[in-house]
N, C-alpha and C positions, 0 to 999 in steps of 0.2 A: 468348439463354439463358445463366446465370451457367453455370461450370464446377461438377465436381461435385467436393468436399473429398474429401482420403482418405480422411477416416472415410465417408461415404457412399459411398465404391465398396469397403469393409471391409464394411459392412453389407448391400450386394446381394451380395458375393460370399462371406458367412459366414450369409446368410439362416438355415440349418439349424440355427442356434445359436440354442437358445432362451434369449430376454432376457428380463428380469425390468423392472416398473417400478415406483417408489415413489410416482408421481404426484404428484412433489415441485412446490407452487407457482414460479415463476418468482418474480424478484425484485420488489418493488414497489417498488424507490430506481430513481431515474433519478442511475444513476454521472456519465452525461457533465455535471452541473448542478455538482459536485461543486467543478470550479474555479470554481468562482463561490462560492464561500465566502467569508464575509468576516467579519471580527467587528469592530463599530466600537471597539473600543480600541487597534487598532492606529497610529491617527493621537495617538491621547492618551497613549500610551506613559508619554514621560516624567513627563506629571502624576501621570500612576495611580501612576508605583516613588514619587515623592515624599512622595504622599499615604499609600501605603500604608505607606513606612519613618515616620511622623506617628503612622499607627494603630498600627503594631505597635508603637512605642514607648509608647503610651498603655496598652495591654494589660498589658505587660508592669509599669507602674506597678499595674498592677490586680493583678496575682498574688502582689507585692509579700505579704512575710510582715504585716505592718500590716494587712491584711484579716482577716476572721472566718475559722477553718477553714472552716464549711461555704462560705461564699461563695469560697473559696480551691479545693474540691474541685468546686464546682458551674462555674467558670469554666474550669477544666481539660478538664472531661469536655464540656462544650460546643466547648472549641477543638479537641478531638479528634473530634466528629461533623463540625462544620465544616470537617474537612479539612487542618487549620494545624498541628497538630501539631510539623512537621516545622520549623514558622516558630519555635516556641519549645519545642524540646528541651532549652536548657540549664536555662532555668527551670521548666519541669515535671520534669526527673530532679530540680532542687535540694531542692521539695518534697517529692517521693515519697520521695526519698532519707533527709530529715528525721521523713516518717512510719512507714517502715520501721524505722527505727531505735527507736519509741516502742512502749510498751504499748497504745494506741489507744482510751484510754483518752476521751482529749479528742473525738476521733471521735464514738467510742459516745453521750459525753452529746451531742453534734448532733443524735440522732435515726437512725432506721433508712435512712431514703434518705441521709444523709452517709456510713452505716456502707457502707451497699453500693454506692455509688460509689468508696468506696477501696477496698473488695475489686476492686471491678472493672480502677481503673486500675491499681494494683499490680499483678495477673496480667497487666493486657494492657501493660505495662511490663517485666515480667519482673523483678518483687522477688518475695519469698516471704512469700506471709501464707497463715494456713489457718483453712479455715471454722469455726475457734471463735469467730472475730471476730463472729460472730451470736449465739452462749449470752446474753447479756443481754435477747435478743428472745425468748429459748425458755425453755418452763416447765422445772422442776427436774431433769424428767428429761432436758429435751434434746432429746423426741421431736418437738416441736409449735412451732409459733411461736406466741406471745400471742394470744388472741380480742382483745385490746386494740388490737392493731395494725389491727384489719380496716376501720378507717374513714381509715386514714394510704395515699390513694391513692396521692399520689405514692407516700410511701417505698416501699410494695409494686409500684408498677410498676418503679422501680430496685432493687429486692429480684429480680424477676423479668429482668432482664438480667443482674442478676450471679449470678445461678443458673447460667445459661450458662457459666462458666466454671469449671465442676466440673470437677475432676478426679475419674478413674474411682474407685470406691468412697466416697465421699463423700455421708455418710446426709445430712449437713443439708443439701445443696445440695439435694437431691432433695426434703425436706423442704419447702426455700423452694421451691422451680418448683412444688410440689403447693398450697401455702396460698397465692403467689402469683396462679396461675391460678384457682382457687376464688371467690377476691376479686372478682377481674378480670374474673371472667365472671357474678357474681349479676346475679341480677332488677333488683334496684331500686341498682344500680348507675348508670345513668344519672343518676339524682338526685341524685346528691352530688358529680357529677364539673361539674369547673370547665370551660369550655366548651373550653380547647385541650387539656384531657387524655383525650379520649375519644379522638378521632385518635390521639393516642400511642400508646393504648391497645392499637385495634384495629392500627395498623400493628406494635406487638411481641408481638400474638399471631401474626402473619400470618411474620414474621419479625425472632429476637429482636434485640438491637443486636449482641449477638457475631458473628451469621452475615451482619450483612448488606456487599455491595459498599460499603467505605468512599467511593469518590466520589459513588457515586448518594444515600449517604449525606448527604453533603456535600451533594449538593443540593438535596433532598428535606428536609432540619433547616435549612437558612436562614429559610422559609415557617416551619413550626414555631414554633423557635427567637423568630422574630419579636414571637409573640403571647406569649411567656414572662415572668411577672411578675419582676422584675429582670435582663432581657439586658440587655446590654451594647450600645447604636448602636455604640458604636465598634470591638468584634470583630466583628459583623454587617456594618457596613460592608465593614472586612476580609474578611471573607470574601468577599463580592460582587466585592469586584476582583479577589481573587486567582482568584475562579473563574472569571470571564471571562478574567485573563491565559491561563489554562492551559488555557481551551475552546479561543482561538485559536492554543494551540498545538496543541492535538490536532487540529485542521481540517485546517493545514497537512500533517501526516502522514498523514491522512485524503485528499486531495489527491495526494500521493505514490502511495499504495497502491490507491487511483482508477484512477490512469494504468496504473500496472503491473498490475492486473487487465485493464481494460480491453483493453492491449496482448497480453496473455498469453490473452486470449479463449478460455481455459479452458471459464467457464462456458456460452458459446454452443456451442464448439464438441462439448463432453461434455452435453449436452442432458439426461441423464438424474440427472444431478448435482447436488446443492442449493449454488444461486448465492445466498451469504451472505453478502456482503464488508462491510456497515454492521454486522450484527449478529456474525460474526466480530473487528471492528474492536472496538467495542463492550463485545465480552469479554474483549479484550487490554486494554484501558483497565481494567475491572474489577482487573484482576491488576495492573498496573502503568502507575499513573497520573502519576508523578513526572513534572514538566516534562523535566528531566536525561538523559530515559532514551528522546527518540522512534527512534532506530535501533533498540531493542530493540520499542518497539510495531511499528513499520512492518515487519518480518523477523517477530516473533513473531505478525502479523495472515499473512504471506505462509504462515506452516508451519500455523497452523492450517485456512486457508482450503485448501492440500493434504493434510492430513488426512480435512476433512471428504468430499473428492474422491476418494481413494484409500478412503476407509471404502465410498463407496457403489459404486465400483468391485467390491470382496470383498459387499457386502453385499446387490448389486443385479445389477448387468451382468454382470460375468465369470463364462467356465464355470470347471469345477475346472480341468479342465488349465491355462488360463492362469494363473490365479493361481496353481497351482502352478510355474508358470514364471516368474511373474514374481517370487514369494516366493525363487526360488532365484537369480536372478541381482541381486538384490537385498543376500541375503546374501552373496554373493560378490562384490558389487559390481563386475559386470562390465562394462564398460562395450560391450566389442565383441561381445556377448552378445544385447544389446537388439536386434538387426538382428531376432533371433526372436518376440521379441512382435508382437501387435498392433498396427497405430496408436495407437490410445487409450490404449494403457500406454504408447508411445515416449515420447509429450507430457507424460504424466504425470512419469516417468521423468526427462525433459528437466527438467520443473519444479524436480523435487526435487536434482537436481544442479546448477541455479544458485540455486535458493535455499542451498542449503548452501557452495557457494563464493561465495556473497555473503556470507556470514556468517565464514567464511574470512578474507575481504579484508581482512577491518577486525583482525585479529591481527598481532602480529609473527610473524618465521616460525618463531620457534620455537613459540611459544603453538599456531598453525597444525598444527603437525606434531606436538604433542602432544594436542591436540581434536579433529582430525579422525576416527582413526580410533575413538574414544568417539562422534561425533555418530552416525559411520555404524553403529554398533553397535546403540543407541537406534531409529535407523531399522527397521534389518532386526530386532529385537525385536518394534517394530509389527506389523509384515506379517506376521512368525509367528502374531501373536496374528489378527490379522483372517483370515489363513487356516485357524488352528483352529476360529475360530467358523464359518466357511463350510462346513469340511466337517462340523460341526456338523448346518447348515442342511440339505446338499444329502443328509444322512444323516437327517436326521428325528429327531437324538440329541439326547435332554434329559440334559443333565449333573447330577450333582449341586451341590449352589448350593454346596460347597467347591470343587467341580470348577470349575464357573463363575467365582466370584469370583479364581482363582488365574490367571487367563488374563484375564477381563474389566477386572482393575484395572491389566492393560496396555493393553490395547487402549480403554480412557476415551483413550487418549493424555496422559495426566496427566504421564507420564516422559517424554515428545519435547518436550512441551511446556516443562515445566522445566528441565531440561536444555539447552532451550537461551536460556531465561531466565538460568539460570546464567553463562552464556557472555556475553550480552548486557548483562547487569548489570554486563559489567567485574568480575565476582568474579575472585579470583587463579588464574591456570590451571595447577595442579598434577597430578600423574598419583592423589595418593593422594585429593584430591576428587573428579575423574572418575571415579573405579573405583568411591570411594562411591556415587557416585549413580546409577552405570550398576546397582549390587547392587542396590537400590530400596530403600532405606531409609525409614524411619518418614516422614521428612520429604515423599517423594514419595510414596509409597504409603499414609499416609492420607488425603491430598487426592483423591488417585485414585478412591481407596474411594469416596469421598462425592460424586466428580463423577459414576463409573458410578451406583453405588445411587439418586442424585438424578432424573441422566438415566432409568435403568430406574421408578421411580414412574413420570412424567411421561407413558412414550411408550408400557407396555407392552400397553393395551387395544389401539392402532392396530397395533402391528408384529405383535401378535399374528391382529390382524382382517388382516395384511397378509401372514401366514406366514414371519415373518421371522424368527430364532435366538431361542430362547426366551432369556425376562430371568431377571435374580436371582428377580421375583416368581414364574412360572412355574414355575423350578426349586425352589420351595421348596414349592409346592402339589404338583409333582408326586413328589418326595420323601418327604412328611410326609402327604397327603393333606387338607391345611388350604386352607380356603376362600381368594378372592381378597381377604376381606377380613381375614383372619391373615397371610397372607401380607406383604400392604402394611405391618401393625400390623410383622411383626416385622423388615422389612428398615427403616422409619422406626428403628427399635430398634436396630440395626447403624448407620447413621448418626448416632444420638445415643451410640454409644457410640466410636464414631471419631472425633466431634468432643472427647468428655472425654480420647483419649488423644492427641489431638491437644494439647488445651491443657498435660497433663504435656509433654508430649514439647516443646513449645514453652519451657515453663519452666524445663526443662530446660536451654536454649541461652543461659543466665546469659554463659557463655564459649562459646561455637558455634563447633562446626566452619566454618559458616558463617557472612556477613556477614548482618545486620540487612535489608537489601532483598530478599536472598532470601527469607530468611523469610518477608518480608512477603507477597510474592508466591506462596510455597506457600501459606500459609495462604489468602491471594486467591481463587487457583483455589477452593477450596471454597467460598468464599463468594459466587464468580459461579456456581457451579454452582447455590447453594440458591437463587438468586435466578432466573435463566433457567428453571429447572424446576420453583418453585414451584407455577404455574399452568397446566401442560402444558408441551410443548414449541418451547421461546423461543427457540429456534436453526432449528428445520428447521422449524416453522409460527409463528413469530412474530406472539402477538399485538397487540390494537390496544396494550393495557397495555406490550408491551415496546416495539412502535414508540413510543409516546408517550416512553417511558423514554430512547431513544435520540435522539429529537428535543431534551428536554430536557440530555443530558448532553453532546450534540455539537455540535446546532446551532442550537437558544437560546441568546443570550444572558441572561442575569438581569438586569435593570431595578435601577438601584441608584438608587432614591429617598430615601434619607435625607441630610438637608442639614444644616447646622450647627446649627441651632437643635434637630433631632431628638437629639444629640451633646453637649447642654448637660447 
């Protein structure tokens, strides 16, 4: 007969505690397979850097100003779905640089889809162009876009991505998303569409190109891309290698964070707990994909995967009293404190103080002594919020959805998380950017917005059917007395207005307080959110669509079949 674990003699001898349970599925990855990962480019290494420093110099002959603008603007915005971006920064700033500076004139005669591919890369470059750059497409007053245009599929489906990058009060952006979707969803629309642009079609209604996860991006537009009447083999290529370089790098950390779950046997031993370390892992890649950066995935997969551990701790298991205790000594970070809790919070507890001195380690000591007490700040913020929602719960109190959202858009964990992206990115560690981010500025606080609001669509029929802390949506039906389906209409309507003050607020960052990878990664967080909770809930009941997602971006390789003569 095995011995009995502390938590099981905690549980006979606390019987009278009534526990709650979420009926949360068990995992469906087998972790221990996980070193067996292998990606066969690892033996071809050096061929693939040669071949690929071969392609990328061929590319870059391609972008060459001796090309046609439109073909100049179309080869840009493809190296940006494909993920490469980052491979040819100087020569896309030198362009945009060159267009920014013109009347756009030369654009505009290209046609409407050149027009709104440079509106698009401009803002997601961070130049300044404003939605007049369409009046040529709009009748005299401005109000409408051309009935002329309704048969230019393409140009209206890239009219319809760069709508997405309205800023708030902007009539013609609104204008275009309204004659763009119109278009794009007639009758006899099928008929006229070229056989690879229905797919486009339907995947940027589903979700547009500004909100979606750039790596699954990436490899999701390779396929595409493929069938596109003048790609490029030889950025196509590129792309294939590079994205297998950089799956087998993410394996590798995948592998790492394997072990340390595995060992840290969290998820067995808290049974009531959602054990998500693939789709965790996953979401951290979503936000930050950069080969450069796996100590920041493999720490920022460890805080999410306690997150999600300590939410269902507040949200599931624990009475008030303990979380009120364990919320207090949290904040006070006591360490010889903890003898009073539980088991089940000690471990927890334990986690979260070598994950955060794991994070430590890698500072010098001064950097050390000026983050620390900012991480622990951040932390014990969390716990407050997850404990207001609790007594929320165990009070049977529907907030108002101002009330709600001022608490909820901490407890998304949106701010732990980046915060300690912050950190991990190697951005500079000063006390007056700490204090920033700990205040919750725009930067974190509307990703946040958009990860709760996103999450509450996704989940709130079940937590509801499951009595669990009412959502944004609840709160606004039961404030307003609007139906469940007003309700949905008007918080989708708060997320589409967080993302327009998201994109000012970005444009803003011309000179940023902060570095460019941060950014990226704030913004990220939103757009792993729109993508996880598109379809319900991708995190705590994943389905076959995100497993399949996660297979593809982890542990498929991509087949590079194109050979020299496809390259001619």
């Amino acid at each position: 007969m095995e011995p009995r674990s502390s938590f099981e003699d905690e549980i006979t001898n606390q019987i009278f505690i009534a526990r709650r349970s979420a009926n949360y599925q068990p995992s469906s990855w087998d972790y221990t397979s996980l070193h067996k990962l292998s990606n066969t480019l690892k033996e071809e290494v050096n061929d693939h850097d040669r071949l690929a420093e071969e392609l990328m110099q061929e590319v870059r002959n391609q972008i060459k100003d001796g090309i046609k603008l439109q073909r100049q603007l179309e080869l840009i915005e493809a190296i940006g779905r494909l993920g490469l971006a980052s491979l040819f920064h100087e020569e896309i700033y030198r362009v945009l640089s060159v267009l920014s500076l013109n009347n756009y004139k030369e654009v505009i005669l290209c046609g409407l889809r050149s027009t709104a591919i440079c509106f698009q890369l401009l803002r997601r470059f961070g130049f300044q162009i404003s939605e007049g750059i369409f009046d040529d497409f709009m009748d005299g007053d401005h109000n409408a876009f051309l009935p002329t245009l309704s048969d230019d599929v393409i140009g209206i489906l890239s009219l319809y991505n760069a709508s997405y990058m309205a800023f708030p009060g902007e009539k013609k952006m609104e204008s275009a998303r309204s004659f763009a979707v119109k278009h794009m969803t007639r009758e006899n629309m099928q008929e006229i569409l070229p056989g690879s642009i229905e797919s486009a079609i339907g995947h940027a209604l589903d979700i547009p190109l500004h909100r979606r996860m750039p790596w699954m991006e990436a490899r999701m537009y390779m396929d595409m891309y493929e069938l596109e009447d003048g790609m490029s083999p030889e950025l196509l290529h590129l792309a294939k290698i590079h994205f297998n370089k950089v799956q087998s790098i993410h394996q590798k950390e995948l592998k790492h964070v394997g072990s340390w779950w595995t060992r840290l046997d969290l998820g067995k031993t808290l049974s009531f707990s959602r054990d998500r370390l693939m789709e965790c892992f996953f979401y951290v890649v979503g936000i930050v994909h950069d080969p450069d950066y796996g100590f920041c995935r493999e720490k920022l997969t460890q805080v999410g995967m306690l997150i999600a551990t300590i939410d269902d701790v507040y949200d599931i298991y624990g009475s008030l009293e303990e979380l009120e205790l364990f919320t207090q000594i949290i904040d006070s970070w006591d360490i010889k404190g903890i003898i009073e809790l539980p088991y089940y919070m000690k471990i927890c507890f334990s986690a979260l103080n070598d994950i955060i001195n794991g994070v430590a380690d890698h500072l010098s000591l001064d950097d050390r002594l000026e983050a620390m007490p900012y991480i622990k700040r951040v932390w014990a913020d969390l716990f407050k919020s997850f404990l207001v929602e609790a007594k929320w719960h165990k009070k049977g109190y529907i907030p108002t959805l101002k009330e709600y959202l001022s608490n909820a858009s901490i407890s998304a964990s949106g701010q732990v998380i980046l915060f300690h992206a912050y950190i991990l990115l190697k951005c500079k560690i000063i006390k007056e950017n700490l204090q920033h981010l700990q205040d919750f500025p725009n930067i974190i606080r509307l990703p946040s917005l958009i990860f709760r609001l996103c999450n509450d669509l996704a989940t709130s029929s079940v937590e509801q059917e499951r009595g669990d802390v009412a959502t944004s949506v609840h709160c606004y039906m039961n404030e307003t007395g609007a139906s469940e389906e007003e309700a949905r209409l008007y918080i989708s309507m708060l997320i589409s207005d967080a993302w327009n003050d998201m994109n000012k607020e970005y444009s803003a960052c011309s000179k940023p307080q902060f570095p460019q990878r941060f950014i990226d990664a704030s913004i990220n967080l939103a757009r792993m959110a729109s993508f996880m909770y598109q379809h319900g809930d991708g995190f705590s009941a994943p389905s076959h669509q995100i497993k399949g997602s996660i297979k593809s971006l982890l542990l498929n390789s991509i087949s590079n079949n194109l050979n020299e003569r496809d390259m001619q």
